[in-house]
Legacy VTK file of the C-alpha trace (Angstrom):
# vtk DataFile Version 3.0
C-alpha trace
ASCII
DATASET POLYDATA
POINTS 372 float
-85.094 123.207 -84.540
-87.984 120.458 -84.243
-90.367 119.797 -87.146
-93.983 120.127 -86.685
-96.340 117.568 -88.066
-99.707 116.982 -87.325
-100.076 115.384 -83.421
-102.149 112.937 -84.502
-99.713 111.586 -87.644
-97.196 111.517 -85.568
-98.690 108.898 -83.092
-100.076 107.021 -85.704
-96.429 107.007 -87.646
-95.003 106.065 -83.778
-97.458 102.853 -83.107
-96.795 102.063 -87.026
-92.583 101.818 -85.897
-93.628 99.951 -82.875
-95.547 97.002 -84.300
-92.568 97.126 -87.419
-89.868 96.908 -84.604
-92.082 94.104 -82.627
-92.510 91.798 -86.072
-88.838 91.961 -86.501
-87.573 91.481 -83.082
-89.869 88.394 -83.021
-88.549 87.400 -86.665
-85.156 87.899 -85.303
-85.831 85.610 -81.946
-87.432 82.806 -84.064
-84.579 82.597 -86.827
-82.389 82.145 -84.557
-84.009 79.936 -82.072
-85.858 77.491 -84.167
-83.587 77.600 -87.895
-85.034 74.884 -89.050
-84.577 71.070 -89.727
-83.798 69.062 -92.941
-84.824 65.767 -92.893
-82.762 63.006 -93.930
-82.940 59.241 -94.566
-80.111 56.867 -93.613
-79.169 53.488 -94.669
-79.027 51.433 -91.647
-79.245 47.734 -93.193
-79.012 46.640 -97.246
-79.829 43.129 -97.237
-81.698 40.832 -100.287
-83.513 37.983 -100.295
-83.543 35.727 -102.990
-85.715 31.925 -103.246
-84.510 29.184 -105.932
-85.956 25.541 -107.128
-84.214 23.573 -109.154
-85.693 20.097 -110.177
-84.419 16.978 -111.680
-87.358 14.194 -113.128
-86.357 10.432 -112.613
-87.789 8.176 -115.162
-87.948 4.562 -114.653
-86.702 2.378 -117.344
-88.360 2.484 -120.672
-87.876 2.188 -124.282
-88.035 6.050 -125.154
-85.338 7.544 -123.418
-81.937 6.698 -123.218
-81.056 8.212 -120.206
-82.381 8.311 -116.547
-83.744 11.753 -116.205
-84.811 14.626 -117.686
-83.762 18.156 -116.976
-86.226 21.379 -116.493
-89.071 23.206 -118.514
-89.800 19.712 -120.805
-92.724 17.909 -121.573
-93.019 14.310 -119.063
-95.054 11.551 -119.587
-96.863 10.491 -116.623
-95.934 6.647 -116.745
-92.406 7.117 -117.705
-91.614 9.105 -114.554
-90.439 7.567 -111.214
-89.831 10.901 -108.781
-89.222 14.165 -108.978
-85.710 15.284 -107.191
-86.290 18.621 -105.718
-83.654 21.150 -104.200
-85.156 24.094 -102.502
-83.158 27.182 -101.629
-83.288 30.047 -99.509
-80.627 32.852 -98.715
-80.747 36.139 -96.661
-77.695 38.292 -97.164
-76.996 41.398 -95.137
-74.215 44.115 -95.408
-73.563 43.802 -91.796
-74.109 40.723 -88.872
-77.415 40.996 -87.452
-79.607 38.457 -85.057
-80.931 35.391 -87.457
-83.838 33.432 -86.340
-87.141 31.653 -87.749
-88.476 28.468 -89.154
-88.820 26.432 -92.007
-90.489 23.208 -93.483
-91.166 20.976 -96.717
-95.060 19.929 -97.388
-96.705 18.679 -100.242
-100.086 20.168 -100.957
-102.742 18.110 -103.134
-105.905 19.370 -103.657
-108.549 19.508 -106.259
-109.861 22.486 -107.381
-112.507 23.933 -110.073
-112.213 27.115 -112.368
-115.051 29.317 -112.310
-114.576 32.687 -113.889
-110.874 32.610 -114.572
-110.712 31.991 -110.796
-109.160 28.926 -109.376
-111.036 27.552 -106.120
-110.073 24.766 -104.293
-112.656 22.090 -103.372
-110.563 19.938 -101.041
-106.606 19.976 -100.325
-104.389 17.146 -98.012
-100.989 18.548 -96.555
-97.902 16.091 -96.332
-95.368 16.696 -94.608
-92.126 16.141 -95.928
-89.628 17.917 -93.738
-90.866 18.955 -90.549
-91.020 22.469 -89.392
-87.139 23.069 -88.356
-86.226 26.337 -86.042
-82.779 28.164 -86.835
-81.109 30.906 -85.206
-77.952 32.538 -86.209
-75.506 35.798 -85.739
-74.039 36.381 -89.440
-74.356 38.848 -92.076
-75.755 35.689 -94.744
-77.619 32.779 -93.857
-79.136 30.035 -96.431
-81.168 26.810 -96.537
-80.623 24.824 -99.308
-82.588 20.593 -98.539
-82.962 18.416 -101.163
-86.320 16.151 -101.298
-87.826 13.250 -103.649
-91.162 13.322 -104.555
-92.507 10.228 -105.568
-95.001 11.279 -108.629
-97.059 7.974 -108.474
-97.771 7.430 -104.914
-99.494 10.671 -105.083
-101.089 10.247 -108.486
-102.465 7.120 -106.501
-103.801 9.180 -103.167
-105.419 11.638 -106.075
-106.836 8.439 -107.730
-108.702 7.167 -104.253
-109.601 10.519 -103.475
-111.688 10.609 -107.347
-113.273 7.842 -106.675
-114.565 7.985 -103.219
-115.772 11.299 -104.379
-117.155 10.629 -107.869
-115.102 13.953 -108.457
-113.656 14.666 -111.963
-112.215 17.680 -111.019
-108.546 18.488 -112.005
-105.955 17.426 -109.584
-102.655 19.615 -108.115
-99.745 18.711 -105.995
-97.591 21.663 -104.966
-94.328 20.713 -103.137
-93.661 24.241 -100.634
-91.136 25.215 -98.471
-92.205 27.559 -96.018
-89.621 30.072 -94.230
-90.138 32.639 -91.782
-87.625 34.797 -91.036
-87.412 37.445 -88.769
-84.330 39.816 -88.466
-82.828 42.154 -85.327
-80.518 45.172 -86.624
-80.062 47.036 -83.425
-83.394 48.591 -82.433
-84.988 48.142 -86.109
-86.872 44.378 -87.173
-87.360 42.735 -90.434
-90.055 39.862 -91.075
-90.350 37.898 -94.428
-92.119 35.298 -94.849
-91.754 33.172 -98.334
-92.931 30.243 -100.050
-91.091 28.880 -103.157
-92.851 25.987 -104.528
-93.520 23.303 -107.688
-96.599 22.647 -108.903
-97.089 19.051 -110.875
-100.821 18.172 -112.141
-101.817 14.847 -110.864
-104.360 13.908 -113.557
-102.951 13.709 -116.956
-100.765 11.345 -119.366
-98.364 14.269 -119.654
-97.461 17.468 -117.510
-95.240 20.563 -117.066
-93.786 21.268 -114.055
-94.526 25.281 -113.505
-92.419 27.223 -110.454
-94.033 30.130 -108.475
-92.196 32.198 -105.421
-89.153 32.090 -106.840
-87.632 35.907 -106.219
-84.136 37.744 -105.895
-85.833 40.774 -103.958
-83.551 43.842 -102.388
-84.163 45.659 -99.636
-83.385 48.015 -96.861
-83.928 49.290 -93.427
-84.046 53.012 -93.406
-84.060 55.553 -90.808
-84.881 59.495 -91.458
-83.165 61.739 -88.856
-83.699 65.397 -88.614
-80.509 67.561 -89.336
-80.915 71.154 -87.818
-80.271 73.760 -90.378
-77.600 76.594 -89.578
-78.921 79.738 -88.989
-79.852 81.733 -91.969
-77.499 84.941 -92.124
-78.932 86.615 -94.831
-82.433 86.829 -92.897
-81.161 87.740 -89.604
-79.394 90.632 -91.422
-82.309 91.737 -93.284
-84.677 91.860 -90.321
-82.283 93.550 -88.081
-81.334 96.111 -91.029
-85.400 97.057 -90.877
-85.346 96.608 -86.939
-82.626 99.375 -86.720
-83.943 101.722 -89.157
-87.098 101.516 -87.267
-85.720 102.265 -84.058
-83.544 105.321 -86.042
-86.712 106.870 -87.415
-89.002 106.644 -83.995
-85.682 108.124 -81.804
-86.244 110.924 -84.582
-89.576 111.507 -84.062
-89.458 111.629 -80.862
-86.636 113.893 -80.363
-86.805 116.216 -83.421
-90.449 115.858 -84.278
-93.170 117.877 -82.438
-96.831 117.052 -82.647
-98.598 119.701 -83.300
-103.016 120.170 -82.164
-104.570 119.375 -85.657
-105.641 122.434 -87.269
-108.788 123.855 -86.279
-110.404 124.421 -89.412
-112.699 127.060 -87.757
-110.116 129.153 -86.343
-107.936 129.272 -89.680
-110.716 130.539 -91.482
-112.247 133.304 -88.494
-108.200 134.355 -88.394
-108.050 134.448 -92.261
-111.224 136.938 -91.992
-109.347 139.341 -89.687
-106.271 139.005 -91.159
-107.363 139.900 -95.204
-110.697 142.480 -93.270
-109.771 143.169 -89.995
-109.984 147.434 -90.913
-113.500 146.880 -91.608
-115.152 144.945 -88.835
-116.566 146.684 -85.805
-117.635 144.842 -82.877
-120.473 145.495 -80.834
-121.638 143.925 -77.473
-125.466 143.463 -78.008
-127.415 141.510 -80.487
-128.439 143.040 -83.605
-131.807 143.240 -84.752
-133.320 141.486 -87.392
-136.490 144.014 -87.664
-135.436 144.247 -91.348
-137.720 144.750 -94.759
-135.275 142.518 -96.343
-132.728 140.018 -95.171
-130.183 138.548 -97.208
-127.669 135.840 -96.649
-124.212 136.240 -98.725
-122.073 133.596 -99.876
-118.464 134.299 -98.307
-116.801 137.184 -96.969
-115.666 138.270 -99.734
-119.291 138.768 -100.960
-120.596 140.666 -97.730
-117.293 142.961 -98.301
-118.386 143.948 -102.369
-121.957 145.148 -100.764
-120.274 147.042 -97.546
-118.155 148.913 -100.154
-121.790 149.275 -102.219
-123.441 150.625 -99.410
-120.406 152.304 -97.863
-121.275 150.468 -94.537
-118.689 148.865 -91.916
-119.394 144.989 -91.100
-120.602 144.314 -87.742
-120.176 141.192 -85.677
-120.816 139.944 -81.896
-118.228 139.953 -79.915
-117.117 137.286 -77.785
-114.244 136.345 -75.966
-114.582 132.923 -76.835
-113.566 132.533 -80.966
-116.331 129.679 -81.733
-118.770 132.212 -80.452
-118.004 134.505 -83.363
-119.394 132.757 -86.341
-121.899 135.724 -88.445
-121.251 139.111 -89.642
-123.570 142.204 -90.840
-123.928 144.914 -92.664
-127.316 146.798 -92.992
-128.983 150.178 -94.078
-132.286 151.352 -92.927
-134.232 148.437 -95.809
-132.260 145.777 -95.619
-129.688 143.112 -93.972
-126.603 140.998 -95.742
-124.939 138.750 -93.382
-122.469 136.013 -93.704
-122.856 132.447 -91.574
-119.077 131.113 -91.451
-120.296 128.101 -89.754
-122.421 127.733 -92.812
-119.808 127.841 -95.198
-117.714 125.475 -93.520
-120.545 122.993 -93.685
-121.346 123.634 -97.504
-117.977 123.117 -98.094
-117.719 119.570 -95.903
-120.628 118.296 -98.236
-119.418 119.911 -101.574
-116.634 117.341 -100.684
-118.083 114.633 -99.794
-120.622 114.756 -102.529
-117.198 114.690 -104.984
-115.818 111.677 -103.325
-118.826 109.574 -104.197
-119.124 111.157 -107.763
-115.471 109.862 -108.023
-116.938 106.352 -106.895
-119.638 105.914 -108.983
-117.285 107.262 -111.930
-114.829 104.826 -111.322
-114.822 101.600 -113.252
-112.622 98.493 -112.743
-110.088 97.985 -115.724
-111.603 94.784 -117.609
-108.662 92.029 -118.393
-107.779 91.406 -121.364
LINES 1 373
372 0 1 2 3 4 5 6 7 8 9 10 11 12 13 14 15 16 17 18 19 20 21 22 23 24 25 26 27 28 29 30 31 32 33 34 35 36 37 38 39 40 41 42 43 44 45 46 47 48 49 50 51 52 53 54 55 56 57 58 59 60 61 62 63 64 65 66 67 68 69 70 71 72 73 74 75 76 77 78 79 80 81 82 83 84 85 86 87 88 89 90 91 92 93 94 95 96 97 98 99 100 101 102 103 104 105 106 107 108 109 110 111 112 113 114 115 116 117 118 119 120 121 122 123 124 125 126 127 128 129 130 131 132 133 134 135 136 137 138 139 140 141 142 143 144 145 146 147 148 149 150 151 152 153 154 155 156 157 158 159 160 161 162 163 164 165 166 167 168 169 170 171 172 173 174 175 176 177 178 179 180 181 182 183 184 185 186 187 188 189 190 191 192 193 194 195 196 197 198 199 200 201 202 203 204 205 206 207 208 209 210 211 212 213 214 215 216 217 218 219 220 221 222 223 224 225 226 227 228 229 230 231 232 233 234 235 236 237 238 239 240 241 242 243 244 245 246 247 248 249 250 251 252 253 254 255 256 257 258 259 260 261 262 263 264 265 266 267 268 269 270 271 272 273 274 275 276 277 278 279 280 281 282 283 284 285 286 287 288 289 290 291 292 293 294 295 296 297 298 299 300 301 302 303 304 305 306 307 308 309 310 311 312 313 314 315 316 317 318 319 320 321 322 323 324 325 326 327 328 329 330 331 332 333 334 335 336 337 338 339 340 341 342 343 344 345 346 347 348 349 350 351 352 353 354 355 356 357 358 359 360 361 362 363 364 365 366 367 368 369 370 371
């Protein structure tokens, strides 16, 4: 035997199971078809590059030393020292062979320069070259320059000397001996370019100096790649959505094969039937209108009230008949002074706004819960 609910429920519970079974079937076609993608990075090259100077001072022969040179990070007097022997070294290593190619050269930079607000600027610089620029190319996993070069400290002190004069500079003289490398590297489809410039730097323009290194670095590094892994499918959701899909489908094949929709309830009707049914023994139709040529006239409540003053008055309760229900809507009683009739329309309306005038009392009554 089919249930009855309301016609209108159960169309509204049916599109409900339709857009359900729609969201999942689509969740369903998605985790499958597009699961998802990690991302991951992968080591294609390690390689380091590292830049050393090491440096050796000459002295020519004089009374305070007993020896011919001088090793690194001392103190040198200016007129004790003959040249400066300078080894300059450069080394790529790779963890793999990979396409070597690029330049190099030695210079020697002098320039004078000025400090003005704990910033050094250069007011005029000569290059010499001492090695010229030298191309390389090679197919290795390690590759490495390592020249040696003499740099004799009083021909340039002598070039800084001319330079004062002709200018009527005193400014503080610098002479930097650089090598410059470029490097570029080809690891399959991926490219590295350094470029780096270990140098010396010797003032030109005192009785005694320090020699001071800069670029020197031992630097790691690596070419990475980040590929896209795609994820398995997830089980677990696939299994949930299709659990709700076929439950879905389960409760619409139910209401459609053991659930009838029913009209909604005519409010109207239930109410004119409830009048026969509970009164039906004391109504009398009649076919013509009744007259309303009445002393008094009176309008009762309910039904139940127009029955109390038919029993008073020992009267039956008249109505209009029509075939048509929603025709039938007031009912009489009267003696020779007076009518009482009842208006079921206009109960049914009183009762609508008796409602509705509740509801918003429960609005206005109803205050939101302050946190605490």
């Amino acid at each position: 035997m089919k249930k009855s609910i309301n016609k209108r429920v159960k169309i509204a519970l049916m599109l409900m199971l339709l857009i359900i079974i729609t969201i999942m079937a689509a969740l369903i076609y998605l985790t499958i078809k597009n699961p998802g993608v990690r991302e991951e990075k992968i080591t294609l090259l390690n390689y380091n590059n590292k830049t050393e100077i090491k440096y050796k001072v000459i002295l020519k022969p004089n009374p305070l030393y007993s020896g011919d040179s001088l090793e690194e990070d001392k103190l040198y007097l200016t007129s004790y020292v003959d040249n400066i022997k300078t080894n300059l070294q450069y080394e790529f290593r790779a963890n793999k062979v990979v396409d070597i190619l690029g330049d190099y050269e030695i210079l020697a930079i002098v320039e004078g320069y000025t400090i003005e607000e704990k910033k050094v600027k250069v007011i005029w610089q000569k290059e010499f070259t001492l090695l010229p620029k030298t191309n390389f190319k090679s197919k290795d996993a390690n590759f490495s320059i390592n020249k040696e070069i003499v740099f004799p400290l009083e021909e340039y002190i002598n070039f800084a000397a001319q330079i004062r004069e002709a200018t009527e500079l005193n400014v503080p003289i610098n002479a930097s001996v650089v090598m410059n490398v470029s490097l570029q590297v080809e690891a399959g489809s991926n490219f590295i370019e350094k470029k780096v410039a270990p140098s010396i730097n010797i003032p030109l323009d005192s009785k005694f100096f320090e020699i001071t290194k800069s670029g020197i670095e031992n630097t790691p590094g690596a070419i990475e790649e980040t590929k896209q892994i795609p994820l398995p499918v997830n089980q677990n959701l696939v299994i949930a959505y299709s659990t709700v899909l076929g439950l879905a489908l389960l409760a619409l094949l139910y209401l459609l094969v053991f659930v009838k929709g029913d009209k909604p309830v005519d409010i109207f009707k239930k109410q004119l039937n409830k009048i026969f049914k509970s009164h039906g023994t004391r109504l009398v139709a009649i076919n013509n209108e009744i007259g309303t040529t009445f002393g008094m006239y009176y309008k009762v409540k309910s039904i139940e009230d127009l029955v109390r003053m038919a029993d008073e008055l020992g009267k039956p309760i008249m109505y209009r008949y029509s075939t048509d229900p929603k025709e039938i809507t007031k009912f009489y009683i009267h003696d020779d002074k007076s009518m009482f009739s009842f208006n079921l329309k206009d109960m049914l309306a009183e009762m609508d706004m008796e409602a509705s005038e509740a509801d918003n009392l429960i609005l206005e009554n109803s205050k939101e819960v302050p946190m605490e």
